[in-house]
C-alpha positions as CSV (number, residue, x, y, z in Angstrom):
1,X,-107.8,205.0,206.8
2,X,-104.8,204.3,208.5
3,X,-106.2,202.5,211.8
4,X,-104.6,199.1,212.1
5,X,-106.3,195.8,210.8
6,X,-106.1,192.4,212.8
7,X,-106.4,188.9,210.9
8,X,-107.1,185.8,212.7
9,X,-104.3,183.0,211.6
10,X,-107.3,180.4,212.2
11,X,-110.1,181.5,210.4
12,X,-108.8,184.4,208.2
13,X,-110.9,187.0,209.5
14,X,-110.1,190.8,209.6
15,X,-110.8,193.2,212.3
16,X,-109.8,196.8,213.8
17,X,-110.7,198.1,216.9
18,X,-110.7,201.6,215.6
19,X,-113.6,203.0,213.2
20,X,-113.0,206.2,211.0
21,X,-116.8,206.2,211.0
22,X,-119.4,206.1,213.6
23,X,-121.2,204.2,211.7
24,X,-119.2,201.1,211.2
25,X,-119.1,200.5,215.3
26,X,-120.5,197.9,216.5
27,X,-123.5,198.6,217.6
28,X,-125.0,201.5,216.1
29,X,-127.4,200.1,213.9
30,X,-128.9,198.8,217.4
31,X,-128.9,202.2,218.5
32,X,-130.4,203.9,215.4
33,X,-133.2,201.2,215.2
34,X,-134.0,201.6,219.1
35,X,-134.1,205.6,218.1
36,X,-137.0,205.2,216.0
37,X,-138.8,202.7,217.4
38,X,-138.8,205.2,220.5
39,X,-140.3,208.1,218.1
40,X,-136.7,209.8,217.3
41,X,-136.7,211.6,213.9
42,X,-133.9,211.7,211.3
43,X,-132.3,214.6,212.4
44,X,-132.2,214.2,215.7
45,X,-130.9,210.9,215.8
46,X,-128.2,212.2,213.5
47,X,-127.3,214.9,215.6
48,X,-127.5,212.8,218.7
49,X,-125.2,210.7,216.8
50,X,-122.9,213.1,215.8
């Protein structure tokens, strides 16, 4: 969604160091699983996460 995309010339890989959606960061399927694991519910871990 108009963030910029990086390729590697070596393996062909794509990349961007800008997410449109929380969710595709690195890291926050981590953070969601810790959440639970620790007793969060849904909706607080959404609104924790924005």
């Amino acid at each position: 969604a108009g963030h910029q995309r990086y390729l590697c010339s070596h393996c062909r890989k794509t990349w961007q160091l800008q997410f449109t959606y929380t969710a595709s960061q690195p890291g926050t399927h981590q953070k969601i699983i810790d959440m639970a694991m620790n007793g969060v519910g849904c909706r607080a871990t959404a609104r924790i996460m924005g």
